[in-house]
C-alpha atoms as one frame of an Amber mdcrd trajectory, in Angstrom:
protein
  17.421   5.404 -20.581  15.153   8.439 -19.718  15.222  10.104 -16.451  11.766
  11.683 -15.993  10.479  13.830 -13.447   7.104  15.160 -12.529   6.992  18.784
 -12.717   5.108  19.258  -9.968   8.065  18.270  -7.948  11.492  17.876  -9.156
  13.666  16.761  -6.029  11.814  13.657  -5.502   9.917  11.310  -8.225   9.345
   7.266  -8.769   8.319   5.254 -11.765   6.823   2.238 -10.074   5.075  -0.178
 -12.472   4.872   0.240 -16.362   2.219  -1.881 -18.885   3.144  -3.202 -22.446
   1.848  -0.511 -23.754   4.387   1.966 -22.136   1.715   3.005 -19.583   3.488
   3.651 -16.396   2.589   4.852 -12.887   4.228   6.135  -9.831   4.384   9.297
  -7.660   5.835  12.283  -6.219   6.751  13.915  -3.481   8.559  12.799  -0.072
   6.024  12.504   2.183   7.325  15.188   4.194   7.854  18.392   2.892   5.599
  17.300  -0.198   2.984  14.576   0.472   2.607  11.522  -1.893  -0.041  12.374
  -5.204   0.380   9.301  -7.114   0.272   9.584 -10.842  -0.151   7.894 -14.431
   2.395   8.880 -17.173   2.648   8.206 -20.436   5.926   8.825 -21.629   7.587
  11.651 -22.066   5.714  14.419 -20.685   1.546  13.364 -20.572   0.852  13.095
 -16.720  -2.304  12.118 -14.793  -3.457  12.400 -11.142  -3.974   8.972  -9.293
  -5.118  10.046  -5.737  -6.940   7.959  -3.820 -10.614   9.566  -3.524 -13.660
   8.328  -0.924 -16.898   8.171  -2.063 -17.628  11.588  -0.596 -14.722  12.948
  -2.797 -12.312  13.879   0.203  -8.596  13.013  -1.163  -6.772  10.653   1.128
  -3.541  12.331   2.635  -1.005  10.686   0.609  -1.315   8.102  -2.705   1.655
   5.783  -4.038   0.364   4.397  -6.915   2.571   1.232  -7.803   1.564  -1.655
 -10.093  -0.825  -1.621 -13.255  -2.086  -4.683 -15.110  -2.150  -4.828 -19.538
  -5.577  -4.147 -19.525  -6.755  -1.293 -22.779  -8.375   0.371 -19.534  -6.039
  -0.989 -16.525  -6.410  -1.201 -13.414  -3.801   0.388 -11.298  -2.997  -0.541
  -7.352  -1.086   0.870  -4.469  -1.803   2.468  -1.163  -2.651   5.285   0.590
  -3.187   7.182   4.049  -6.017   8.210   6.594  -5.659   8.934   9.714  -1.952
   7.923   9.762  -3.515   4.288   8.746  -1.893   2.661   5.698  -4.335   0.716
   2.782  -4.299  -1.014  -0.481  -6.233   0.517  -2.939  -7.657  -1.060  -5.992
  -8.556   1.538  -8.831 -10.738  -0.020 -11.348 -11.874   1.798 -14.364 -11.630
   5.214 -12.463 -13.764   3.241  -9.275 -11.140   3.465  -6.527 -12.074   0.287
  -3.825  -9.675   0.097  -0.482  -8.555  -3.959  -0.459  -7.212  -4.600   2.930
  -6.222  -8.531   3.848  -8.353  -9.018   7.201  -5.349 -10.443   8.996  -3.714
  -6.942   9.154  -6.513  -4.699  10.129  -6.421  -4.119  14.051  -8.980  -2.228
  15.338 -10.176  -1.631  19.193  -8.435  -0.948  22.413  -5.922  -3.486  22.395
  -3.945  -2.613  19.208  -0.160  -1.672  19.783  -0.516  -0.050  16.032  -2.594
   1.498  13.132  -2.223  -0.642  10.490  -0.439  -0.722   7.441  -0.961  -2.394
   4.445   0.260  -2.000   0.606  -0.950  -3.723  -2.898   2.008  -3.545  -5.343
   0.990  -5.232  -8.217  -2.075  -6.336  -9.906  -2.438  -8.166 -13.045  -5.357
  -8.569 -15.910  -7.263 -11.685 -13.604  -8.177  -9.835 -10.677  -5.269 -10.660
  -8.642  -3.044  -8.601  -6.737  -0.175  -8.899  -4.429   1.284  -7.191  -1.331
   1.847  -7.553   1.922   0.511  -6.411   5.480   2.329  -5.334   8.610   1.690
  -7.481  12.240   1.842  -5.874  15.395   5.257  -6.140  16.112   6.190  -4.333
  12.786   7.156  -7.234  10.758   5.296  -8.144   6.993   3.328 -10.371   5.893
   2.956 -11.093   2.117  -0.295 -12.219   0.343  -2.119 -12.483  -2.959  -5.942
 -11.799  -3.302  -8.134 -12.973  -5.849 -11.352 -11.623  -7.055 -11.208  -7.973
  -6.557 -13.943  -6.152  -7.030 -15.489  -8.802  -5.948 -18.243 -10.341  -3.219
 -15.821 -12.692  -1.704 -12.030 -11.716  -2.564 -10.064 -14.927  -1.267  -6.419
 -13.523   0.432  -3.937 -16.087   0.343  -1.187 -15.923   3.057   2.445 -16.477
   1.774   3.769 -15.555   5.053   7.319 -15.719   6.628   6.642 -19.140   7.925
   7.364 -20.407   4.099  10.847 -19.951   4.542  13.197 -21.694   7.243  14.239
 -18.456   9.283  11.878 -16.645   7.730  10.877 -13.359   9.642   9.349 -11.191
   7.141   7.788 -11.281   3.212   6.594  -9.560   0.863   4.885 -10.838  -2.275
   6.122  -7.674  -4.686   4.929  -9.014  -8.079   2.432 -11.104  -9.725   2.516
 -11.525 -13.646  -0.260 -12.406 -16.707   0.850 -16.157 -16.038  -0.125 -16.357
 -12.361   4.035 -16.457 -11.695   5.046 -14.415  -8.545   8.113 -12.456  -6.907
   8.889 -10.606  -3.731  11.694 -11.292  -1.010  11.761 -12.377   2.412  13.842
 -11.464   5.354  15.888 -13.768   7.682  15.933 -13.477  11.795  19.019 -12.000
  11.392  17.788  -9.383   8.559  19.249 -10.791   5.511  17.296 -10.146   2.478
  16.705 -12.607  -0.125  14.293 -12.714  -3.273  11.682 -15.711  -4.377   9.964
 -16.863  -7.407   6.766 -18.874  -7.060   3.456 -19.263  -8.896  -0.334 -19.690
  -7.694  -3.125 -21.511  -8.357  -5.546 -21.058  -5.607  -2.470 -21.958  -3.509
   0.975 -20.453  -3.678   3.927 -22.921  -4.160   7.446 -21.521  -3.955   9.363
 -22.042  -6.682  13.302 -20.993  -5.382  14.600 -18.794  -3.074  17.384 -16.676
  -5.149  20.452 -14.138  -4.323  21.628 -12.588  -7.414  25.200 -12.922  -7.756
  26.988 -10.390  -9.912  30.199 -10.457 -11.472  30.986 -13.742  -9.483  30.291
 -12.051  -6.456  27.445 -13.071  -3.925  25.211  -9.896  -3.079  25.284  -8.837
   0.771  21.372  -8.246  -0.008  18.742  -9.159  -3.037  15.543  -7.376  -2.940
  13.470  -8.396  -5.933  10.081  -5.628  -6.820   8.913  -6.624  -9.702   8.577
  -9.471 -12.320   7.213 -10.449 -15.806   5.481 -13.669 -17.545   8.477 -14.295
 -19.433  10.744 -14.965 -15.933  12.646 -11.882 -15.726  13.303 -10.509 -11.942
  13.938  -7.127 -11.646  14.894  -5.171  -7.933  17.920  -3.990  -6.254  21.375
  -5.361  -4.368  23.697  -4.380  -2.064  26.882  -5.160  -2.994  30.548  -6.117
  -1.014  31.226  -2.783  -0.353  27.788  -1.426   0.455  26.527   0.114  -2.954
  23.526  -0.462  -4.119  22.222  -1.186  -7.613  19.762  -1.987  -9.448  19.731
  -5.923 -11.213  17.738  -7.624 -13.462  17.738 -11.304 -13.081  16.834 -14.449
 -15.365  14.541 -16.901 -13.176  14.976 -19.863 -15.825  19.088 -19.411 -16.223
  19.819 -17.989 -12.668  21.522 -15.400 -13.451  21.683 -11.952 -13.146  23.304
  -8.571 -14.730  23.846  -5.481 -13.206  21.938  -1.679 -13.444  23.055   1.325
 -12.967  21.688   4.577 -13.729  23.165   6.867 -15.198  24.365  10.040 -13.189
  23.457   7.551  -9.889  24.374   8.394  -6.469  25.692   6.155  -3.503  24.988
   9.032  -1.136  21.511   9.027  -0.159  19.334  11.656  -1.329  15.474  11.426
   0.927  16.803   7.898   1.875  17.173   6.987  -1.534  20.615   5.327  -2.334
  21.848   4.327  -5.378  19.489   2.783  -8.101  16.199   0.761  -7.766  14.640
  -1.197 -10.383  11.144  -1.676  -9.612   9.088  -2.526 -12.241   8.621  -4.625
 -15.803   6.587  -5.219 -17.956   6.501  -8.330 -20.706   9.000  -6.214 -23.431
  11.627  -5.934 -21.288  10.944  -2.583 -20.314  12.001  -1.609 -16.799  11.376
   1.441 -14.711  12.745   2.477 -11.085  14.764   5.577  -9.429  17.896   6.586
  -8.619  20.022   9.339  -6.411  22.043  11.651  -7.977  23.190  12.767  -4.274
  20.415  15.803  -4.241  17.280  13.983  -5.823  15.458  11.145  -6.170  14.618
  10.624  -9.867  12.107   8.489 -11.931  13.487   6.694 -15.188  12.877   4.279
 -17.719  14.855   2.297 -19.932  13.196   0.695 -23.506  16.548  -1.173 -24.003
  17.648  -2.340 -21.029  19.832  -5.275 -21.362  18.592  -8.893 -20.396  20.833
 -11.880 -18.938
């Protein structure tokens, strides 16, 4: 495993979504003391900004950049900020498109909220997946299809799906149209999903990872690849949390912890996160060491 930080900022870095070809993106910065600036990175040391830029060339107040597709020129996705408003952004070949789902864009003198909206993952068809945020604070996951293009189609995979379902969030969406994300219960349980789409979106199972025999208090699943490997984080019995990478066709999971991790929260960040893989088995996330957040990625991580 290698822990790798942005110079630009030290105390706070995540490694988000990572390509076959050992492309990865992510960001730095808090959002507080240091604003999101999203960035590319090819490993170890060769970083590049990915800032959301308007057509007039004014930088957006904060960039996450999250997923990226296998493309030789990919497209990368994620969100950023204006006017305290949160949007997906689609950046293809260096053209950088906002892609907001029309269901969470509230506008006028009756909104309770700005709106706030994320992509966070794209793959090499011109689909994407994320999630939107209602009124009353709760999200809504979705896929679109067609960026880029005259009519992109946004199909709702919203809590509804799910008996108790309050909240989703579609977090992945793979080369093979397969798809990943979690969804929240009314009493704010978290559990993780695999499903697949084809113009409609069918679930596939609802999953909590169980580790070591033992059931996990919470399953959060951010990222997935075509060969049905789940990768996110867990809480366990006694309130850690870890990272866990989990086989979709044998149900089962193993555990991830990074090396040097924290359980005390450093910028909110506890423990590790896994939150992105690509179709090699690489996998890429943060961690706390109790003082900083820090980006990493592992070549060899170990598969169940």
């Amino acid at each position: 495993m290698l822990s790798l930080d942005n110079p630009e900022d030290k105390n706070f870095n995540q490694l988000l979504g990572i390509k076959n070809g050992r492309v990865i993106v992510g960001y730095f910065g808090d959002g507080a003391k240091v604003r999101n600036n999203g960035y590319v990175l090819v490993p170890a040391n060769h970083y590049s900004v990915e800032n959301f830029i308007f057509p007039n060339g004014k930088r957006a107040d904060q960039t996450q950049a999250i997923g990226i597709n296998n493309q030789l020129t990919p497209s990368i996705v994620g969100f950023y900020t204006e006017d305290k408003n949160v949007h997906g952004f689609w950046d293809f070949q260096g053209k950088m498109l906002t892609v907001d789902d029309p269901l969470g864009v509230f506008k006028g003198p009756a909104r309770r909220s700005t709106s706030n909206q994320n992509l966070l993952s794209v793959n090499s068809s011109g689909e994407a997946s994320g999630f939107w945020t209602d009124q009353t604070g709760n999200t809504h996951g979705f896929v679109v299809q067609n960026l880029g293009g005259v009519n992109q189609d946004f199909i709702e995979f919203g809590p509804d799906r799910f008996n108790g379902g309050k909240q989703t969030q579609v977090t992945g969406i793979t080369e093979r149209n397969g798809l990943c994300g979690f969804w929240i219960d009314s009493n704010g349980g978290t559990h993780g999903f695999t499903g697949f789409i084809n113009n409609v979106v069918s679930v596939v199972s609802s999953f909590d990872v169980v580790i070591g025999g033992v059931l996990a208090k919470s399953t959060q699943p951010l990222g997935c690849n075509s060969g049905g490997f789940v990768v996110g984080t867990y809480t366990d019995s006694v309130n850690a949390v870890h990272g866990f990478i989990y086989n979709a066709g044998s149900r089962t999971a193993v555990k991830f912890a990074a090396p040097g991790e924290s359980q005390k929260p450093a910028f909110g960040v506890q423990g590790t996160i896994i939150n992105g893989i690509n179709d090699n088995g690489d996998i890429v996330g943060f961690f706390s060491d109790g003082t900083r957040v820090n980006g990493f990625v592992d070549f060899q991580a170990q598969l169940p």
